[in-house]
N, C-alpha and C positions, 0 to 999 in steps of 0.2 A: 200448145200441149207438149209433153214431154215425148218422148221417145218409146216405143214399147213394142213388145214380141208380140207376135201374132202364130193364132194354133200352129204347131209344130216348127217352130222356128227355130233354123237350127244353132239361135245362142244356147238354147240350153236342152236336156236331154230331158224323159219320162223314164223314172226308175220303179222299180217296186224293191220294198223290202216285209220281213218278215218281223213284225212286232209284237212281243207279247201273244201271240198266237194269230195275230192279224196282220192281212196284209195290205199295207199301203201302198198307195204312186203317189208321188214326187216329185216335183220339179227341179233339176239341179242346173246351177250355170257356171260353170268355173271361168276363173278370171284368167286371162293370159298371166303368163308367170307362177311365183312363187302368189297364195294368196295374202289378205294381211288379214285375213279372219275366217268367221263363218257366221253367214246370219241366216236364223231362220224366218220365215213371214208366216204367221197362222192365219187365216180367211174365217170370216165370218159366215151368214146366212143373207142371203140364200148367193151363196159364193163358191169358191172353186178354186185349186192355188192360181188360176188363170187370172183371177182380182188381182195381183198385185206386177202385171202387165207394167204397167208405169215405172215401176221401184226396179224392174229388173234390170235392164242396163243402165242406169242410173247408178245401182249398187254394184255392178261388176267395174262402172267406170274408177271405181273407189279402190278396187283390187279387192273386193269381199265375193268368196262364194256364197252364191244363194239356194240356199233349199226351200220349197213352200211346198206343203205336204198337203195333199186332200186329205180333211179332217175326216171323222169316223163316220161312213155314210153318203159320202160323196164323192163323184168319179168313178177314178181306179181305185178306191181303197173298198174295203170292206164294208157292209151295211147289215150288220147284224138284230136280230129282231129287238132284244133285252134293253131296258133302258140305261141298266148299269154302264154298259160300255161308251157312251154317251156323256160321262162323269168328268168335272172337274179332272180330279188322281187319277182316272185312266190317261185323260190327253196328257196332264205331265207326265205320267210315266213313260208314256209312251214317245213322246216328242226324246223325254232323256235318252231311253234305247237308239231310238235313231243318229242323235247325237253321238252316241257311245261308238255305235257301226259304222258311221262317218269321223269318226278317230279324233274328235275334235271334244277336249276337254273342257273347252269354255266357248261359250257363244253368244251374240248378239241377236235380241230375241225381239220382234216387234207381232204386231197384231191390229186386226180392224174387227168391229162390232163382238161378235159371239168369240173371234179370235183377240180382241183386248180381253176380254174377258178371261179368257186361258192364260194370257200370257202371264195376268201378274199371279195368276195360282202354278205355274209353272213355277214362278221363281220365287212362289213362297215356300214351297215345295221340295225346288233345286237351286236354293241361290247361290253354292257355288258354282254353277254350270252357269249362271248368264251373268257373263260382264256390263253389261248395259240391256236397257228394256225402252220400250216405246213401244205407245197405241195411239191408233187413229180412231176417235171418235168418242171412246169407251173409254171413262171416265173408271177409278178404280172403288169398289163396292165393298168393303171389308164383310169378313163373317157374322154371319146375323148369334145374336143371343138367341134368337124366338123366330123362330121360322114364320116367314110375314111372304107370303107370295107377292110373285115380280107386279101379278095383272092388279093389285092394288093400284098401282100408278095408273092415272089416265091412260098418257102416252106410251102404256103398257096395255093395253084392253086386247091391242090385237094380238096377243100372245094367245088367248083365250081360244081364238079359232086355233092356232095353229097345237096348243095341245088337246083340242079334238080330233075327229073322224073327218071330217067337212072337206078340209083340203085334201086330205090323203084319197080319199076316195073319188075325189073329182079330177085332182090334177093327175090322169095315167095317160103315160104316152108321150112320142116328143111332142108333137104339134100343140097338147094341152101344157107341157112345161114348156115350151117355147113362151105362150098364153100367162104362163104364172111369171114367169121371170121376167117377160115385158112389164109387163103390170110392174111390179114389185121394185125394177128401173125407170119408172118414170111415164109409163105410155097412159096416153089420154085420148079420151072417148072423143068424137065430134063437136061434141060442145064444151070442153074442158074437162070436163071431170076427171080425175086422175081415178085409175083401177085399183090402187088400194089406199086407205086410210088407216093410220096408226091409233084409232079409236074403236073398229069394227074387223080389219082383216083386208084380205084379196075382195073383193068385189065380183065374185064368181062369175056371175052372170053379164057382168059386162065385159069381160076379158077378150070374147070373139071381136070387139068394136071399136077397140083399143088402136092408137097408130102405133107408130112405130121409136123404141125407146132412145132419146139421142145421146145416152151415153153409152150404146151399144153399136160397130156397124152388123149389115147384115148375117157376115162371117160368122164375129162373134157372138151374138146371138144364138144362129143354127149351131156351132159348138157348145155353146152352156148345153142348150136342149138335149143336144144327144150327150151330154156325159152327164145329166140329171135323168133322162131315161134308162141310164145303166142299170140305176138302184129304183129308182122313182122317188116319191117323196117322203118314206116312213123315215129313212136315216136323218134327211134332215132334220124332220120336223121333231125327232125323239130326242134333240137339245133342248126343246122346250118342255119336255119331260119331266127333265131329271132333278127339280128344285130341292124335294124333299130330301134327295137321293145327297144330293149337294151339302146342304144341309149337315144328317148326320154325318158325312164323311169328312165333314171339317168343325166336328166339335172342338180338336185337339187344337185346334185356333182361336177359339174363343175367346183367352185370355190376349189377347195377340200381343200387347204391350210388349209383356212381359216373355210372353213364352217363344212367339217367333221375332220379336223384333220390327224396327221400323227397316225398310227395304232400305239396302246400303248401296244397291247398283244405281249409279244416275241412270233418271228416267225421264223421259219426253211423254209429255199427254199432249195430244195434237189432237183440239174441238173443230166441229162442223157448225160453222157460226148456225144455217140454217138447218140445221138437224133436228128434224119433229119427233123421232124416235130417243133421242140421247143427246136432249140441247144441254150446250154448257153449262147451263146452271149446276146442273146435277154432280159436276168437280165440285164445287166450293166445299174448301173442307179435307182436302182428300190429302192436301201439304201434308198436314200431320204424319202419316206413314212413310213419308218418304224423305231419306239425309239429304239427297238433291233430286228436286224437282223442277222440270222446266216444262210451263204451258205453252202453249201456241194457239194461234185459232184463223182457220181459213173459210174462207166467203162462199161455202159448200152444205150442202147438206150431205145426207146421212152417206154418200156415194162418195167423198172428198177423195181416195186415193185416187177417181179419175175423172170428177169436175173441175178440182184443182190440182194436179197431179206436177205439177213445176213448186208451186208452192209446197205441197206435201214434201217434194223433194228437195228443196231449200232448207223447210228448219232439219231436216234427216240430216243433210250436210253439216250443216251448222252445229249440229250435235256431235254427229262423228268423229268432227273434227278438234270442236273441245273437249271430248270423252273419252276417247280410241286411240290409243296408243300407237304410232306409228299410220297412221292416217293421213296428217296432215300434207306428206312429201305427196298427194296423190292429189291435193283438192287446190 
C-alpha cells in the first residue's frame, strides 16, 4: 500500500475559510520548496477530505500543494438545512473562491464518486481555472435534455433510501455513524452478508452485527465517526437531493456541443474494475466530450483510492507527468 497521513499528521495543516457565506475546512499540505502547482481533491460520499490519505504524500512528493476540502455538509465545513447549497454551481463556485483565496489561478483538479461528479461540472463551469481533470471511479454524465432521475438505474435503487427520512433519523450519534460507515466500507455480518447493498440501501438493522471494515484501521474509523457526528447525516445525504435542483441549473448546457464545448483540459477517468455502484461500463461513450482522454481501470471496487491506492497512484503519475508542465524533473 502506499504511503498515507493519519488524523492530524503533521504533513499537512486543517484550515477553514470563508466561502460564499460558508465556512469550510481544508486540508492543505505544502510541498517543501517552491510548489510546481496546486491540486485540488473533492471526496465523495460518504467521505471526508480524510479519503484521499493515499494521494496525499504521493502528491506533495511531485512538489504539488494539496488542498482537499470537506464538501458542503461534512466535517468542518458547514451543513446548512436547504437543498440548494448542495448544487452542482454552488460547489464550483465555491471550490473557484477558494482557489481565488489560495492565489492560485489555475489548478489541477481531481475527484472520487459524488466528488467526480463536481469535478467535471467545476470545469464546465471554470475551464479556465483547471489545467488538467481526473476522477476516480465516476465516469462523466453530461446534461440531461429531460430530467430522468438517477434511481432509474438499478445500481442506483440505493439512492432511494438515502433521499428519504430512514437514514437520517436512524443514523444519530457517533457510535451509530461509526455503524453507518462500517457498513458502507465494507463490514460483514457473521455469516457474510455485507451491511449495505447498492439495490436497497444500508441494511439498518444489521449494522450492530457487522465486523469490522478492512479498508479502515480502528483510528480511522473512530475519526470518520466523530467528524460525521459534527453535522450528522442531513448534509450528506442532501446531495442526493438535489437532482431536479441540478437539472434546472444547467439548462444553459443543454446544447453542450455547441454552447460549452468539448472539455479541452486532458483528463484521466480512472474505473474500479469491481464497482457495483459505477461499473465501467457506464464510460463507454463519454470519449466524445473530451480533446484528450485517458482511461484506466484498477482491480478495486467502489473504494479504489484505498484498495488500490499504489495503482491509483501510478496512472496519477503517469498523467502528471505527460500533462504538467514542469513535473517531469520530480518523477
Amino acid at each position: 500500500m502506499a504511503d498515507k497521513v493519519a488524523p492530524n499528521d503533521p504533513r499537512y495543516q486543517y484550515k477553514t475559510a470563508n466561502l460564499n457565506g460558508i465556512t469550510y475546512g481544508y486540508m492543505l499540505a505544502e510541498p517543501k520548496g517552491t510548489p510546481a502547482g496546486t491540486i485540488f481533491l473533492i471526496h465523495g460520499f460518504p467521505d471526508m477530505s480524510f479519503g484521499w490519505r493515499y494521494q496525499i504524500p504521493f502528491l506533495l512528493s511531485l512538489g504539488l500543494r494539496v488542498v482537499c476540502p470537506d464538501m458542503m455538509g461534512y466535517g468542518g465545513t458547514d451543513a446548512p438545512e436547504e437543498p440548494q447549497y448542495y448544487t452542482y454551481k454552488r460547489a464550483a463556485d465555491d471550490m473557484a473562491e477558494l482557489a481565488k483565496q489560495l492565489g492560485s489561478s489555475t489548478i489541477i483538479l481531481g475527484g472520487h464518486d459524488w466528488g467526480g461528479a463536481v469535478v467535471y461540472r467545476i470545469a464546465m463551469r471554470y475551464p479556465k481555472l483547471i489545467s488538467a481533470l481526473f476522477s476516480v471511479c465516476t465516469p462523466f454524465f453530461p446534461p440531461q435534455e429531460k430530467f430522468v432521475p438517477l434511481t432509474a438505474a438499478p445500481n442506483f435503487k440505493y439512492q432511494l433510501q438515502f433521499q428519504g427520512r430512514e437514514l437520517e433519523d436512524a443514523i444519530v450519534g457517533e457510535d451509530k455513524c461509526r455503524q453507518f460507515l462500517n457498513a458502507l466500507y465494507g463490514g460483514r455480518t457473521p455469516d457474510g452478508q455485507l451491511g449495505f447493498d447498492v439495490t436497497v440501501g444500508a441494511k439498518i438493522d444489521l449494522l450492530p452485527t457487522l465486523s469490522h471494515t478492512p479498508l479502515l484501521s480502528k483510528e480511522e474509523l473512530d475519526f470518520y465517526a466523530k467528524q460525521y457526528a459534527i453535522h450528522g447525516m442531513h448534509g450528506p445525504l442532501s446531495w442526493y437531493r438535489t437532482g431536479e435542483i441540478n437539472f434546472a441549473e444547467e439548462r444553459d448546457y443543454l446544447d453542450f456541443d455547441n454552447v460549452v464545448g468539448k472539455f479541452d483540459m486532458p483528463t484521466l477517468y480512472i474505473a474500479g474494475k469491481r464497482d457495483s455502484a459505477l461499473p465501467p461500463k457506464m464510460s463507454e461513450g463519454m470519449e466524445r466530450w473530451f480533446r484528450s482522454l485517458t482511461k484506466g481501470e484498477v482491480n478495486a471496487g467502489h473504494w479504489a483510492l484505498w484498495e488500490q491506492s499504489e495503482a491509483v497512484n501510478r496512472y496519477l503519475r503517469e498523467f502528471l507527468a505527460g500533462q504538467i508542465s514542469g513535473l517531469k524533473a520530480n518523477l
